[in-house]
C-alpha positions as CSV (number, residue, x, y, z in Angstrom):
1,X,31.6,76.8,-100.2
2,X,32.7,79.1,-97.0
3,X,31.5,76.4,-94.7
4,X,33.4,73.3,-96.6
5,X,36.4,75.8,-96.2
6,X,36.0,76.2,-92.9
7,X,35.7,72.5,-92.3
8,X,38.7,72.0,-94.2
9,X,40.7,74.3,-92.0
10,X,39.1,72.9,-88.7
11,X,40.0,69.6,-89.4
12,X,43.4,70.9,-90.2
13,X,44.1,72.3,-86.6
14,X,42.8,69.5,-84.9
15,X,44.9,67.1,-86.5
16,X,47.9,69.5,-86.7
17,X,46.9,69.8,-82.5
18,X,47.1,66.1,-82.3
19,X,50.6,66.2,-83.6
20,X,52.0,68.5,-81.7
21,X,50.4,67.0,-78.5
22,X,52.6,63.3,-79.8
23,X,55.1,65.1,-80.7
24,X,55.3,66.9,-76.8
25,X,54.5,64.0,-75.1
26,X,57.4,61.6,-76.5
27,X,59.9,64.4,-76.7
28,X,59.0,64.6,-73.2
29,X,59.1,60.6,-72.4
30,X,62.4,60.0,-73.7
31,X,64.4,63.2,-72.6
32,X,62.7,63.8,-69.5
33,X,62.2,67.6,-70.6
34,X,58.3,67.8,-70.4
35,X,57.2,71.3,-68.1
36,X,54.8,74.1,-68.5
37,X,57.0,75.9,-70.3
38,X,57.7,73.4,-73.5
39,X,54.1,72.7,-73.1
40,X,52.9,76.9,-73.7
41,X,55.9,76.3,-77.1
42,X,54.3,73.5,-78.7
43,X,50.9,75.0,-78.1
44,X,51.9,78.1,-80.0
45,X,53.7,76.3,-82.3
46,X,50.6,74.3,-83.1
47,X,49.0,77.5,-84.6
48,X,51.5,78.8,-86.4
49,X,51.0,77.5,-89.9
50,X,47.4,78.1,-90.2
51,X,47.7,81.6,-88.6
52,X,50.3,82.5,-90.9
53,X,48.2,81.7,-93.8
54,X,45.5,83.7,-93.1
55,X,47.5,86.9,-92.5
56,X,49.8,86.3,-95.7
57,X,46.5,86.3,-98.0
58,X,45.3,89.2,-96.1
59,X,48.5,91.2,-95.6
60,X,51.9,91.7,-97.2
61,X,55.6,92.6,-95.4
62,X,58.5,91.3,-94.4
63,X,56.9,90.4,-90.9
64,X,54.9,88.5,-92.7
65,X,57.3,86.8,-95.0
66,X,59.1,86.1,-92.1
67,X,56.7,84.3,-90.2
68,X,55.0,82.0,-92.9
69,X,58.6,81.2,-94.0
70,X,59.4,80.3,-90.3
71,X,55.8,78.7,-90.0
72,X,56.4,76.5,-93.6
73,X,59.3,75.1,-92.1
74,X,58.2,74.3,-88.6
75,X,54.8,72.6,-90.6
76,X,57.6,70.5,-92.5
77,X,59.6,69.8,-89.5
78,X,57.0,68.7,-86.8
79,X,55.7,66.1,-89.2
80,X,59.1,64.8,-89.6
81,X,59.1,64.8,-85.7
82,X,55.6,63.2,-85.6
83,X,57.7,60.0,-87.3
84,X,60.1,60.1,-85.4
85,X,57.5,59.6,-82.4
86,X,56.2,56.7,-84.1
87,X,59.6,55.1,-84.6
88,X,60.4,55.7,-81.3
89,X,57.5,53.8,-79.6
90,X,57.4,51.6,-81.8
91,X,61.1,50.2,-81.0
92,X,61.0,50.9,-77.5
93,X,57.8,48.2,-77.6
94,X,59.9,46.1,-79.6
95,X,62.9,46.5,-77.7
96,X,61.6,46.4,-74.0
97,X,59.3,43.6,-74.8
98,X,62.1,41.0,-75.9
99,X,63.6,42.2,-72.1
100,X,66.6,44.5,-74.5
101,X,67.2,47.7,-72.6
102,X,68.0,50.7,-74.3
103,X,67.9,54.3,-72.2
104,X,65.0,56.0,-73.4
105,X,67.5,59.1,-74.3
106,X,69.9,57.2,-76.7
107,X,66.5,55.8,-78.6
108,X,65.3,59.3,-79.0
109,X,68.3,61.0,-80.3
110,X,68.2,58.2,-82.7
111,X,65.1,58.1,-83.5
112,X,64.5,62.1,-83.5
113,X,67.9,62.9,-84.8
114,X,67.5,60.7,-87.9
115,X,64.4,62.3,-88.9
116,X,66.1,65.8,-88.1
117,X,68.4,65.0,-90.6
118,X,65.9,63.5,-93.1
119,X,64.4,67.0,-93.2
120,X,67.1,69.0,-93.4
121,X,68.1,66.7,-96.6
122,X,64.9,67.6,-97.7
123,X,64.8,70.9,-97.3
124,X,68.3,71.3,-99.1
125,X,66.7,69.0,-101.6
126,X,63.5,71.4,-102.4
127,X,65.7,74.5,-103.5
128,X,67.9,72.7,-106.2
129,X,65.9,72.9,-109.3
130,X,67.4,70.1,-111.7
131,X,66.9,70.1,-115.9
132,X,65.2,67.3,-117.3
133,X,65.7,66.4,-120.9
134,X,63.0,64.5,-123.3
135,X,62.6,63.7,-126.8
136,X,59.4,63.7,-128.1
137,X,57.8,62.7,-131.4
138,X,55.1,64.7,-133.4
139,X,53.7,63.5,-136.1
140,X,53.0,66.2,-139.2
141,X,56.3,68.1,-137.6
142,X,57.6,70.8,-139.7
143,X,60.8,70.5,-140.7
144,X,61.7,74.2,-138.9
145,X,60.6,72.6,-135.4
146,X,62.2,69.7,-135.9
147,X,65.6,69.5,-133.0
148,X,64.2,72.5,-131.5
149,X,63.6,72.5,-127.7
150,X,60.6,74.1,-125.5
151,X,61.2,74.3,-122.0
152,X,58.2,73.7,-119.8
153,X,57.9,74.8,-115.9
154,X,55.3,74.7,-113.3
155,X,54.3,75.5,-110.3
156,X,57.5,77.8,-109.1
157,X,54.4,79.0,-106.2
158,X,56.3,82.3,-105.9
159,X,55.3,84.1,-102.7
160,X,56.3,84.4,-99.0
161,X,59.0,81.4,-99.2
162,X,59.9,81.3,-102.9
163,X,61.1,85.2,-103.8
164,X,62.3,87.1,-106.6
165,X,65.6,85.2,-106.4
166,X,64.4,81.8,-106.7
167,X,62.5,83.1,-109.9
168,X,65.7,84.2,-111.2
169,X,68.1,81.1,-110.6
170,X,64.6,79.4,-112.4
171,X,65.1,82.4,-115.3
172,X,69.1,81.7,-115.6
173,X,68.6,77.8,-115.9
174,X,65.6,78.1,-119.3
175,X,68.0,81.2,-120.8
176,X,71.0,78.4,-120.5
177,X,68.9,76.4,-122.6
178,X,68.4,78.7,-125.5
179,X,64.6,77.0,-126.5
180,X,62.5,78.3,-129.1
181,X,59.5,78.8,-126.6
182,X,58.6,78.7,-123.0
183,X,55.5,77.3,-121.3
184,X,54.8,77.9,-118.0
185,X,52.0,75.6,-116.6
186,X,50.0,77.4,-113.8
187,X,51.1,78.1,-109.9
188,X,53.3,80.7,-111.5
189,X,52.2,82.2,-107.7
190,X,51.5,80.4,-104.2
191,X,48.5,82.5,-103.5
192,X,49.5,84.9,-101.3
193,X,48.8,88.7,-101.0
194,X,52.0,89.6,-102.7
195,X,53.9,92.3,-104.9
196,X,53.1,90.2,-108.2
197,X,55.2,92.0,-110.6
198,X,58.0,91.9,-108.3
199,X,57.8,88.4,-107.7
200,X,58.4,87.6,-111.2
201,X,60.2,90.1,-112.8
202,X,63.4,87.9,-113.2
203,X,60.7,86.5,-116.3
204,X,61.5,89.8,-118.2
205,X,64.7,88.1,-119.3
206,X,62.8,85.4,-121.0
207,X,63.0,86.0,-124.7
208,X,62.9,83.0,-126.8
209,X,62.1,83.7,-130.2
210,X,58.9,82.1,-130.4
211,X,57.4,83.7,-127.2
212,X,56.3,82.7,-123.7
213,X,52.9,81.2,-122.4
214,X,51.1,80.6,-119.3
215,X,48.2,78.9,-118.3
216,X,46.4,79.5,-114.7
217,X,46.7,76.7,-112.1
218,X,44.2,76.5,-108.9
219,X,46.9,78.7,-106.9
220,X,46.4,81.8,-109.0
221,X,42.9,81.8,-108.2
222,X,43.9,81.8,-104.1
223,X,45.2,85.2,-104.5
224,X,43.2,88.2,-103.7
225,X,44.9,90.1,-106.5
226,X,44.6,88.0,-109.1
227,X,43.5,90.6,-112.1
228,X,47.3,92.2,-110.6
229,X,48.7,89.6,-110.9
230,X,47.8,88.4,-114.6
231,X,48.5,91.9,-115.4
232,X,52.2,92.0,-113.9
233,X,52.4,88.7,-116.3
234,X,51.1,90.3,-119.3
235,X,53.9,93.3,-118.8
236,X,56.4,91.1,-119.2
237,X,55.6,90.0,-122.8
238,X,54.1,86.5,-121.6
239,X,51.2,85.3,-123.7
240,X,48.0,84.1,-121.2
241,X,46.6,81.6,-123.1
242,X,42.8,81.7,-121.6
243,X,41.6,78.7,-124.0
244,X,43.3,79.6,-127.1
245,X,45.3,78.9,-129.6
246,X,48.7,80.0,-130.9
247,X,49.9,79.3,-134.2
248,X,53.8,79.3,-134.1
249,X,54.7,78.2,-138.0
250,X,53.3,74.7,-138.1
251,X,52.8,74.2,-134.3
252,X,50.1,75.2,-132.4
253,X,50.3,75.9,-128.7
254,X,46.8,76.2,-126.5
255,X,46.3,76.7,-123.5
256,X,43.3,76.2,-121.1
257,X,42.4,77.9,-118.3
258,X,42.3,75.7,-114.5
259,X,38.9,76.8,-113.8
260,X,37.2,76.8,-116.8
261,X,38.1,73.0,-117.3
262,X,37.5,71.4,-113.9
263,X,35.0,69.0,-115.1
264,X,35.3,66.6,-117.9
265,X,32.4,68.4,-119.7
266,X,33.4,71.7,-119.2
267,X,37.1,70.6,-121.0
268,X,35.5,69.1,-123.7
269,X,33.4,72.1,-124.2
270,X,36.3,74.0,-124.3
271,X,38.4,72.3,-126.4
272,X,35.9,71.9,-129.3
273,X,35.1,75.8,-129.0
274,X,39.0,76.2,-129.4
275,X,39.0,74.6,-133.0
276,X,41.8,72.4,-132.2
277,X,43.9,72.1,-135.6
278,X,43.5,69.0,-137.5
279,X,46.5,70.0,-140.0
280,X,49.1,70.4,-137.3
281,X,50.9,69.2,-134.2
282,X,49.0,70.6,-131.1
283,X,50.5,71.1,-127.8
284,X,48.0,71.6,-124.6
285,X,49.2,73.6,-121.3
286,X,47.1,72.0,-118.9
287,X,47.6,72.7,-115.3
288,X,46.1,69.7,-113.7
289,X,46.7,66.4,-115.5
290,X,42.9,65.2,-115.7
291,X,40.4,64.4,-118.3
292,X,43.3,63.0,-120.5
293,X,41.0,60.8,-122.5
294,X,39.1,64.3,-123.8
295,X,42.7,65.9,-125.1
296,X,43.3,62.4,-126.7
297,X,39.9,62.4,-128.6
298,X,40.5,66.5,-129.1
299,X,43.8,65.5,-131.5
300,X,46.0,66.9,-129.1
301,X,49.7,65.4,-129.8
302,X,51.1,66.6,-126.7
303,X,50.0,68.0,-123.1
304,X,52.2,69.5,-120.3
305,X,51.1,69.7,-116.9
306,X,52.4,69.9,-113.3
307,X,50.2,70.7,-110.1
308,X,50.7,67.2,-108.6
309,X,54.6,68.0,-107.4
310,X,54.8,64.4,-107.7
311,X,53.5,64.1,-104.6
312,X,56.3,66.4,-103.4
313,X,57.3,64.3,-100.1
314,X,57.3,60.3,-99.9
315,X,54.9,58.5,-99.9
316,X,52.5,61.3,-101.0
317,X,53.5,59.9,-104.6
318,X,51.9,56.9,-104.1
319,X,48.7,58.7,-103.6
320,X,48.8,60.9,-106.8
321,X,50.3,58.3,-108.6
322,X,47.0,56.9,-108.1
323,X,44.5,59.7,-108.5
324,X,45.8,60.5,-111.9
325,X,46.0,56.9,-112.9
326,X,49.7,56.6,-113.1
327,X,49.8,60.5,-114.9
328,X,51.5,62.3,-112.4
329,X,54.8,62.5,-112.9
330,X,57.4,62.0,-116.2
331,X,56.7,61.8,-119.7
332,X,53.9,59.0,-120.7
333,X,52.3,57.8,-123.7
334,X,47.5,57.6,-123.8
335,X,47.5,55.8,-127.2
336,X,48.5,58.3,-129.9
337,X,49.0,61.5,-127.2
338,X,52.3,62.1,-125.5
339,X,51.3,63.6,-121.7
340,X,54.3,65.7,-119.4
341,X,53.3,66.0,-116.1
342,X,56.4,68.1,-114.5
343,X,56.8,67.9,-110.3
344,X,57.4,71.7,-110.7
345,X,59.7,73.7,-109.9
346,X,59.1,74.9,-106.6
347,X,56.7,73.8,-103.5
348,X,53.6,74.4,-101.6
349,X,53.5,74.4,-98.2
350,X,56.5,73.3,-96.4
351,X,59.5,73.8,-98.7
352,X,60.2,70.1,-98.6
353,X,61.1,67.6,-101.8
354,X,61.6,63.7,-100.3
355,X,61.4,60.9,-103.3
356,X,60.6,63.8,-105.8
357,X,62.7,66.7,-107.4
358,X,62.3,69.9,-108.1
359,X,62.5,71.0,-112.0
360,X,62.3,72.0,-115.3
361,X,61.9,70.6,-118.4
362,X,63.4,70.6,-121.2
363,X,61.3,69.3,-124.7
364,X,63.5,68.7,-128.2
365,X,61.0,68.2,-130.9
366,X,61.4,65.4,-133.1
């Protein structure tokens, strides 16, 4: 396992090298800046993001907020800036090869510029956390659920970019929704060394009458204080749902936990040790949304999931749009189960939403 994760990370700087070296080199082609200097820049600059996340699992501060924040954004930006490269030899091909002059410096700024501003929409984009509303249908509803709302939200990845006060505008938006329960689907934390109860005690406020719940997602298990961190939750009043089942007067919510239903078998398991209700609506927090066919055949009426961010930036939806069979994002129906997968609320890595949206959810029962 320590050797795939060492691969994984190697991999990682090389290509992350690569496109700083592209990025240098046209920069350098159409402004006619290249030097020793820039070159020493985007060498450092190469390291930054993979630096910065080994010291913000090992270590805590503001340095170290500081510099993963800085780092997240740079990782978001130079990718951006590895397009522009593209576009801009690309065109100047095009352009020079049909004998059409353009000065290399004009088809930069374009090229560059546009994908400036692309990110900086993007980034803008990533901290507005919009409300979604949905209807859905139970069957066997009781008659004191029915026209009342839960509000689901995932991934928030509260850490070294997303603080305290992005947990509380997140807080302000459920309270303004006045739901009878809250689910909170996993990546609660980005999986960072971090002060957890800090991080999320703009939660407290969260008092819907029919409680709070959270389910793990493959983040929490990142941090090295993990058994803080669940505690810190379970001070605020939030139920951890760590496959069970809670019976809210005719409704049951479970909840499974991410690692403990990784593989198809492992779920199943799970959910027939869980004595899913027969009697009753069921709704399933589920981090990842996998292994739908073994909820479906579990009687679960409803499941709520996140973890795929809907890909988070275009055209990264297209690829989770196919892992998860067409599951990862918006409100869908497998035969006789409803499935929610939410593109959560915050983001990993760069804090960048392009073609996706930040968000929570808001469920009326019908």
């Amino acid at each position: 396992m320590a050797l795939a994760a060492v691969l994984v990370l190697v991999t990682l700087q090389v290509l992350l090298i690569f496109v700083h070296c592209a990025v240098y080199a046209t920069l350098a082609a159409a402004f006619g800046i290249g030097g020793t200097a820039l070159k020493i820049v985007f060498t450092v600059l190469a390291f930054t993001f993979l630096s910065a996340s080994v010291l913000a699992h090992r270590y805590r501060g503001r340095v170290i907020d500081w510099f993963y924040t800085a780092a997240a954004y740079w990782f978001g930006l130079v990718h951006f800036l590895f397009v522009g490269a593209i576009l801009f030899v690309l065109s100047a091909n095009v352009l020079y090869r049909t004998n059409y002059y353009v000065p290399p410096p004009f088809l930069g700024g374009v090229a560059f510029g546009a994908l400036f501003l692309l990110h900086c929409y993007g980034t803008w984009k990533s901290g507005r956390v919009a409300t979604m509303f949905v209807d859905v249908a139970l069957p066997h509803l009781p008659a004191s659920w029915r026209g009342k709302a839960i509000v689901f939200v995932s991934d928030l990845h509260l850490g070294n970019v997303r603080r305290q006060a992005f947990a509380r505008r997140v807080a302000e938006k459920i309270r303004a929704l006045h739901p009878e329960a809250v689910a909170i689907g996993g990546d609660l934390y980005d999986g960072t060394r971090c002060d957890a109860a800090a991080l999320i005690e703009p939660l407290r406020s969260l008092r819907p009458p029919k409680g709070v719940y959270f389910v793990t997602g493959n983040h929490e298990y990142f941090l090295p204080n993990m058994a803080e961190a669940l505690a810190a939750i379970r001070a605020l009043g939030i139920g951890i749902l760590n496959n069970e089942v809670a019976n809210l007067e005719g409704l049951a919510i479970a909840g499974v936990d991410n690692r403990a239903v990784h593989h198809k078998n492992d779920f199943a398991r799970v959910l027939h040790d869980m004595s899913i209700p027969k009697d009753k609506p069921t709704i399933l927090i589920k981090h990842e949304p996998s292994h739908l066919t073994v909820a479906r055949d579990a009687g679960i009426s409803l499941i709520l999931s996140g973890h795929a961010h809907h890909g988070q930036i275009f055209p990264l939806n297209v690829l989770t749009r196919r892992i998860y069979h067409g599951f990862d994002y918006g409100l869908k129906r497998l035969d006789r189960m409803w499935v929610y997968t939410s593109s959560g609320a915050g983001t990993w890595g760069p804090p960048l939403r392009l073609g996706t949206k930040s968000e929570i959810v808001c469920i009326t029962l019908r």
